[in-house]
Biopython code that builds the backbone (N, CA, C, O; Angstrom):
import numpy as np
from Bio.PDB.StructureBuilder import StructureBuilder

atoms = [
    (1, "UNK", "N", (149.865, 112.896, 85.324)),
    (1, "UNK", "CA", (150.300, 113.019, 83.945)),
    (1, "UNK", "C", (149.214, 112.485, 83.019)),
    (1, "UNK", "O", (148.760, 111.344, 83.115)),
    (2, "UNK", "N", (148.815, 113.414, 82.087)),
    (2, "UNK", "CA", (147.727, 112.558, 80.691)),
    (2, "UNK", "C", (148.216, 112.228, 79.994)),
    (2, "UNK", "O", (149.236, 112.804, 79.615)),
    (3, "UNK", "N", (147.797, 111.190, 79.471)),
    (3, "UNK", "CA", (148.527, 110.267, 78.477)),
    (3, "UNK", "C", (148.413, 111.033, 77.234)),
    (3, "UNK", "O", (147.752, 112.061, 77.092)),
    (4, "UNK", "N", (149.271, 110.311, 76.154)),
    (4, "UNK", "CA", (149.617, 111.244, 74.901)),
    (4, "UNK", "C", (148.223, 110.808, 74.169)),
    (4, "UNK", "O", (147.847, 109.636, 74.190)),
    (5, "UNK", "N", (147.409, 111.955, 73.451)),
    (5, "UNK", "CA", (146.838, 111.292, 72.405)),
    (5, "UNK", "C", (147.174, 110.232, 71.052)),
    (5, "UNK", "O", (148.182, 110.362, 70.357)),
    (6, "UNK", "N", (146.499, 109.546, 70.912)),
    (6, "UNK", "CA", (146.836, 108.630, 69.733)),
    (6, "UNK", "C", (146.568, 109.104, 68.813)),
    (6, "UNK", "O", (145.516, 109.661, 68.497)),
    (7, "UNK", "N", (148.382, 108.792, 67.718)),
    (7, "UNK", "CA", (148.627, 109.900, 66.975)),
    (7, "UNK", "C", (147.754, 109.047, 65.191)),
    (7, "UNK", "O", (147.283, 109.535, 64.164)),
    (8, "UNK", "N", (147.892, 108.072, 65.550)),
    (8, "UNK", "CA", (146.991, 107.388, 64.311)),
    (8, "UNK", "C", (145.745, 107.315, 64.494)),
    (8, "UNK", "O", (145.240, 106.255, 64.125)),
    (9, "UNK", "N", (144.884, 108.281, 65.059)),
    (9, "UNK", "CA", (143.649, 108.140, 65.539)),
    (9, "UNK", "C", (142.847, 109.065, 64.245)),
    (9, "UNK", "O", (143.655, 109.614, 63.497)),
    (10, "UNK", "N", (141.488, 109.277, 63.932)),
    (10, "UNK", "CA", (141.272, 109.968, 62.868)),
    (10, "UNK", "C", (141.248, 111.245, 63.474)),
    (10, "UNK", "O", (141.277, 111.309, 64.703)),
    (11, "UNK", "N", (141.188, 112.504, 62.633)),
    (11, "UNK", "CA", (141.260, 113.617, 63.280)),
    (11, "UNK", "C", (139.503, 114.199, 63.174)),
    (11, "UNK", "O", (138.996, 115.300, 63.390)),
    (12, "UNK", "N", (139.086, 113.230, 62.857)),
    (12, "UNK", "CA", (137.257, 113.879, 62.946)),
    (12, "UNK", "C", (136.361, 113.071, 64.192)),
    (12, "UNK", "O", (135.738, 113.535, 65.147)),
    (13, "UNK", "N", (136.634, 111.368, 63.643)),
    (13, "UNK", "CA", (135.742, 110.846, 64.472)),
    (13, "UNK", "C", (136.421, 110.222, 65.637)),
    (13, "UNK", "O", (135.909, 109.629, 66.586)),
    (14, "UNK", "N", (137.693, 110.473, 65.381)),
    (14, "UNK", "CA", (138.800, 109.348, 66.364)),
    (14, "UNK", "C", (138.939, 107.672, 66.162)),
    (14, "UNK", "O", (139.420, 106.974, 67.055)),
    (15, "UNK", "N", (138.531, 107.199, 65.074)),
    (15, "UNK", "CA", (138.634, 105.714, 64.692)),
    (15, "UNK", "C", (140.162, 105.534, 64.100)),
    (15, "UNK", "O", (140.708, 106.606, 63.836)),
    (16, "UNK", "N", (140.793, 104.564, 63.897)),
    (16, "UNK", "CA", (141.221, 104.612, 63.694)),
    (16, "UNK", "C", (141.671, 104.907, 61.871)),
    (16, "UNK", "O", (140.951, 104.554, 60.938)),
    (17, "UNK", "N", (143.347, 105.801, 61.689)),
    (17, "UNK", "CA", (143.321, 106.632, 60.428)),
    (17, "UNK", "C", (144.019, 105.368, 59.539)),
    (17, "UNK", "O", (144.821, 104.475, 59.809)),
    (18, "UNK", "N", (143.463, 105.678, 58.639)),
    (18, "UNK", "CA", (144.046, 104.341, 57.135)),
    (18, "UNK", "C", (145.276, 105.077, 56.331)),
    (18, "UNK", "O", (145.474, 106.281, 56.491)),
    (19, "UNK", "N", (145.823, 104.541, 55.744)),
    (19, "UNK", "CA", (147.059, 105.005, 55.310)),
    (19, "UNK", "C", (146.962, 105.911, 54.244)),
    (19, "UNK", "O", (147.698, 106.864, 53.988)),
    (20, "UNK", "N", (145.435, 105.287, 53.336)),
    (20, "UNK", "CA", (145.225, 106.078, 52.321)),
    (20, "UNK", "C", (144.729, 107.746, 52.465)),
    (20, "UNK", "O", (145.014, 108.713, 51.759)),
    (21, "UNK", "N", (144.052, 107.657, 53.426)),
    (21, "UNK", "CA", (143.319, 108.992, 53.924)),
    (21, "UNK", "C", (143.829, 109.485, 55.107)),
    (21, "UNK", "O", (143.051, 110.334, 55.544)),
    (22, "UNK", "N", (145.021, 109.294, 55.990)),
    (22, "UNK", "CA", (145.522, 109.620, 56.957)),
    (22, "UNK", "C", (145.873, 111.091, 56.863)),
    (22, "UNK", "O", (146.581, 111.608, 55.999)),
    (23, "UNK", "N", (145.131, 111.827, 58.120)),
    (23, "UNK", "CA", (145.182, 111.538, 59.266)),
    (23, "UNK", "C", (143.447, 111.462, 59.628)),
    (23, "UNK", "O", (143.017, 111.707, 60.755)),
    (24, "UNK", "N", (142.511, 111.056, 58.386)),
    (24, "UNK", "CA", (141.619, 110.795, 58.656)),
    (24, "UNK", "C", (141.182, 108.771, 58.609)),
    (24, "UNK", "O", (141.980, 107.939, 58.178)),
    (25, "UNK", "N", (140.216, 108.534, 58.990)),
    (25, "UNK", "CA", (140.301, 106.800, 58.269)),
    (25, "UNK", "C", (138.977, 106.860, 56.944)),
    (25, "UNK", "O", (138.927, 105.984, 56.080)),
    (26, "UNK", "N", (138.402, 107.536, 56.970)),
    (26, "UNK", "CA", (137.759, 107.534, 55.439)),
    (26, "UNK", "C", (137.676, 108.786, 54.610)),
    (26, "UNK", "O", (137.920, 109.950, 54.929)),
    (27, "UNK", "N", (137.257, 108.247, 53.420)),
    (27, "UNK", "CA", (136.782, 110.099, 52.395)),
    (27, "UNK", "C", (135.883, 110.660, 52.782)),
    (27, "UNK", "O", (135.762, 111.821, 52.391)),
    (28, "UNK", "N", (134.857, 110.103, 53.712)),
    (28, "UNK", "CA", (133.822, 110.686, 54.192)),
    (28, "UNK", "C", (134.392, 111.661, 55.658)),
    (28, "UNK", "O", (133.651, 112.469, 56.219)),
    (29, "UNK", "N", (135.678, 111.408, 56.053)),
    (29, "UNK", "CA", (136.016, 112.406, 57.259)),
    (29, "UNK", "C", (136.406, 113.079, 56.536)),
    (29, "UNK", "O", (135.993, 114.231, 56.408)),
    (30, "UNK", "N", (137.310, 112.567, 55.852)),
    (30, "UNK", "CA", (137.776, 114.040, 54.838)),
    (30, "UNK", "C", (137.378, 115.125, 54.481)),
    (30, "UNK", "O", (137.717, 116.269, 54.782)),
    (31, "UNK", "N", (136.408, 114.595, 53.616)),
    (31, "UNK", "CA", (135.377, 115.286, 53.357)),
    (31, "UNK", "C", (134.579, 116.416, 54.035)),
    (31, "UNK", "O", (134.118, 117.364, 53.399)),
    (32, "UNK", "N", (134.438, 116.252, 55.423)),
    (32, "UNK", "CA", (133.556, 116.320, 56.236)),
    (32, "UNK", "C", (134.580, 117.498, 56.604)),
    (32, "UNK", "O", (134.062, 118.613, 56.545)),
    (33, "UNK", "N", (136.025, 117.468, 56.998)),
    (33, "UNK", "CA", (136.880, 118.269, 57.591)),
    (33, "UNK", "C", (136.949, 119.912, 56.464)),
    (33, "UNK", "O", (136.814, 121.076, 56.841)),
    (34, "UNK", "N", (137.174, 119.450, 55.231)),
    (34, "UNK", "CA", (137.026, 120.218, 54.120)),
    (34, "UNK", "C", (136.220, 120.881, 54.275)),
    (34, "UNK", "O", (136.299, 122.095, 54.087)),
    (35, "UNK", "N", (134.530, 119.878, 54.920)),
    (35, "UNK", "CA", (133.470, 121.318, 54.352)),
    (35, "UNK", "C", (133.267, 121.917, 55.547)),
    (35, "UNK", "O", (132.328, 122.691, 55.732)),
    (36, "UNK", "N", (134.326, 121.537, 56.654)),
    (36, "UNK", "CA", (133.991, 122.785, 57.623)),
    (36, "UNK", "C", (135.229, 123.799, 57.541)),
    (36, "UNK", "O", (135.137, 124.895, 58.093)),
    (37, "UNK", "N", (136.269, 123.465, 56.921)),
    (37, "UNK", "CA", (137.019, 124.784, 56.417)),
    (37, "UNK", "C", (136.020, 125.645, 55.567)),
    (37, "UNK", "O", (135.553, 126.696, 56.005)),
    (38, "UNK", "N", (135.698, 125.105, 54.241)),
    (38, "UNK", "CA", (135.222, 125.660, 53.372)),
    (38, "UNK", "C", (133.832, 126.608, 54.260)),
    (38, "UNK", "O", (133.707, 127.829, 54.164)),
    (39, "UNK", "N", (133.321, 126.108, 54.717)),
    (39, "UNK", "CA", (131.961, 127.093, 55.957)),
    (39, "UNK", "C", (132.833, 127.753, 56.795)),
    (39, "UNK", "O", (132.474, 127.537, 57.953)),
    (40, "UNK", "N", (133.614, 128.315, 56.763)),
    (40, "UNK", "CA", (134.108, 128.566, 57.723)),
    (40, "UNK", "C", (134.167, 127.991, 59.492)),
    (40, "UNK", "O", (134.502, 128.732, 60.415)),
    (41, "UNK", "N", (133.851, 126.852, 59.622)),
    (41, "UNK", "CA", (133.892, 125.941, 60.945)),
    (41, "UNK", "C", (135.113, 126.443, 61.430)),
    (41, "UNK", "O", (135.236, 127.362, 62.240)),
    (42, "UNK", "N", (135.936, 125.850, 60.940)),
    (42, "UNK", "CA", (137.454, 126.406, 61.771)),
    (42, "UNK", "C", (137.449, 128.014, 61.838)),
    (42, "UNK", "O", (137.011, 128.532, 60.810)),
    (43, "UNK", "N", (137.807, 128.805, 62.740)),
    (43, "UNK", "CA", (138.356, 130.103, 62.958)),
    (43, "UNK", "C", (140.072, 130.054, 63.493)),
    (43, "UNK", "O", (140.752, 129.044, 63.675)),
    (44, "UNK", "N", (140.435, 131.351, 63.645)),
    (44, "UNK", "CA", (141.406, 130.996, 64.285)),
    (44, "UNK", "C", (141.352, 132.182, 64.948)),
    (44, "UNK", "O", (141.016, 133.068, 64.162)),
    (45, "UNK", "N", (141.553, 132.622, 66.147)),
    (45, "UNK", "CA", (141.049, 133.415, 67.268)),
    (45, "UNK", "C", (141.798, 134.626, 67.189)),
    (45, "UNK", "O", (142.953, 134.287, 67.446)),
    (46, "UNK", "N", (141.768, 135.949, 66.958)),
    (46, "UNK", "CA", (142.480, 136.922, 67.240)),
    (46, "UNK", "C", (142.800, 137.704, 68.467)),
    (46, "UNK", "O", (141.855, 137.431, 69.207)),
    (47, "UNK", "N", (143.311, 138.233, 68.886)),
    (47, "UNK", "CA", (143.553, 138.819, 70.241)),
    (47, "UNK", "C", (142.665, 140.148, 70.569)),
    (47, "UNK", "O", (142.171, 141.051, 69.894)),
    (48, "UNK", "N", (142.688, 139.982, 71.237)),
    (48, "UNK", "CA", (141.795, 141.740, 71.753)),
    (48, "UNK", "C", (142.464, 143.021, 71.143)),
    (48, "UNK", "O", (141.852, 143.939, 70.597)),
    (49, "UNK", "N", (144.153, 142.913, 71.370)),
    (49, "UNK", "CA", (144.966, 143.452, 70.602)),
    (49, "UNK", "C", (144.976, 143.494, 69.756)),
    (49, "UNK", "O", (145.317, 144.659, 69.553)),
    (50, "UNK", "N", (144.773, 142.820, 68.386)),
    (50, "UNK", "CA", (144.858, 142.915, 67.236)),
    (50, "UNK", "C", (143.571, 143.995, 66.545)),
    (50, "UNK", "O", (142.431, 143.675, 66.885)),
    (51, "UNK", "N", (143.660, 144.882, 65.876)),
    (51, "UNK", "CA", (142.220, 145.338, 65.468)),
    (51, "UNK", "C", (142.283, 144.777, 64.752)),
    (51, "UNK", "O", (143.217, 144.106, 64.313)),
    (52, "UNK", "N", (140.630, 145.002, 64.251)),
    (52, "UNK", "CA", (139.682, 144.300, 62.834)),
    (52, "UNK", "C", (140.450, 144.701, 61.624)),
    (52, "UNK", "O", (140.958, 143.883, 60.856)),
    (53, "UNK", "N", (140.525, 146.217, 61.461)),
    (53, "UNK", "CA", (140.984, 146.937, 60.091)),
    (53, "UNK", "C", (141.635, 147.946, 60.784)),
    (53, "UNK", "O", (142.186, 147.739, 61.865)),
    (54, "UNK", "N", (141.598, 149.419, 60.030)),
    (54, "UNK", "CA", (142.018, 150.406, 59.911)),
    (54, "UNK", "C", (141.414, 151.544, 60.952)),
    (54, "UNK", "O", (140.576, 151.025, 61.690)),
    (55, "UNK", "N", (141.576, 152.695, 61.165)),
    (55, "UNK", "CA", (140.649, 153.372, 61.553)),
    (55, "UNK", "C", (139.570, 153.456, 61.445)),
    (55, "UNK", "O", (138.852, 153.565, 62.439)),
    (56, "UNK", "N", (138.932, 153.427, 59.806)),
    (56, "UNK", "CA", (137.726, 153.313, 59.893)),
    (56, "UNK", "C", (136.210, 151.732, 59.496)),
    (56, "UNK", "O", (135.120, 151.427, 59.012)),
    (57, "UNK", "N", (137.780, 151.208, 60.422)),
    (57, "UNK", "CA", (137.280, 149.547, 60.178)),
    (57, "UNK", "C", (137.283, 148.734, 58.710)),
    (57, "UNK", "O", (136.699, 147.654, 58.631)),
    (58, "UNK", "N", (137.782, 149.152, 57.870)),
    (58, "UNK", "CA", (138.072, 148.696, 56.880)),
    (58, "UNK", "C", (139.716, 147.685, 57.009)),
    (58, "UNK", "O", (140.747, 147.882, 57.652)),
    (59, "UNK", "N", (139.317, 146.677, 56.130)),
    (59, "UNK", "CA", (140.567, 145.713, 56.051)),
    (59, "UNK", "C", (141.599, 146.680, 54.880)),
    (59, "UNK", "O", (141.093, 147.508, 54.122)),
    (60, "UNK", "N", (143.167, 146.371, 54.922)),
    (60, "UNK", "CA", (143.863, 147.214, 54.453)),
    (60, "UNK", "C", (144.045, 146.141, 53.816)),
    (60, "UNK", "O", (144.606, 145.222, 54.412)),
    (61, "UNK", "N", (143.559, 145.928, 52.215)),
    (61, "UNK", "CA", (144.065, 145.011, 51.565)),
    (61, "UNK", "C", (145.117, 145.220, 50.392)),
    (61, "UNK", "O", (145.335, 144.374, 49.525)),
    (62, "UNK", "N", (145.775, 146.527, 50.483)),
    (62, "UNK", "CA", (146.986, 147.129, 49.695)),
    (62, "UNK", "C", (146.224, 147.528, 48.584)),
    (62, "UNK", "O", (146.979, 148.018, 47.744)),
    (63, "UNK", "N", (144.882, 147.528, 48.165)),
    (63, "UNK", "CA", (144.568, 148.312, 46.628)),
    (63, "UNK", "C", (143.808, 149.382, 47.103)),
    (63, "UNK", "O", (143.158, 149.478, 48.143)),
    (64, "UNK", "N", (144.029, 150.373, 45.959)),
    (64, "UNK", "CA", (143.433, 151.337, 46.608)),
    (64, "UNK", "C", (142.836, 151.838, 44.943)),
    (64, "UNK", "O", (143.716, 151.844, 44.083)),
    (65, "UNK", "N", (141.454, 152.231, 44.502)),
    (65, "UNK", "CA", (141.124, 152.649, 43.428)),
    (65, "UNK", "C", (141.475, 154.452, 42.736)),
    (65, "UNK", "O", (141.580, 155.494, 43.384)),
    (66, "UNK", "N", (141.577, 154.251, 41.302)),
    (66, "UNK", "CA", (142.555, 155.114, 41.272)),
    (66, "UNK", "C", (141.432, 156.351, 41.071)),
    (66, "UNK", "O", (140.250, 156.284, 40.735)),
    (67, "UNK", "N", (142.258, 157.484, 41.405)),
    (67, "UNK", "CA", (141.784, 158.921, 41.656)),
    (67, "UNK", "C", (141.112, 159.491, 41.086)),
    (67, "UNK", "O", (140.834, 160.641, 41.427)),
]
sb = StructureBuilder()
sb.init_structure("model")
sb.init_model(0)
sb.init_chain("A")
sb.init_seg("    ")
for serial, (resi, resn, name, xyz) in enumerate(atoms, 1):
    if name == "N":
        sb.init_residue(resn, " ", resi, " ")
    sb.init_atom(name, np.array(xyz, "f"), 0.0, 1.0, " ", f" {name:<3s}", serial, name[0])
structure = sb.get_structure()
């Protein structure tokens, strides 16, 4: 059996998280977590199943320009 991770731990560097910035322990993890959303760092994985777009690979973003 593995033990549970520690849930007050920071979620960047693993130190421990402060109350003010939890679930990180400073503004500088914070921070740090932000600018890898913002870069796109995080993904989130699609399936083989899922296509990209449309038939002709285009995303279907509901507008369509008028005629």
């Amino acid at each position: 059996m593995q033990p549970k991770p520690d849930k007050s731990a920071c979620a960047v560097c693993g130190k421990l998280a402060s109350a003010p910035h939890k679930p990180f322990c400073s503004q500088g993890c914070r921070d740090r977590d932000l600018l890898q959303w913002l870069g796109e760092g995080y993904r989130i994985p699609m399936s083989a199943e899922e296509p990209e777009g449309g038939p002709d690979g285009a995303l279907d973003i509901g507008w369509r320009p008028p005629l």
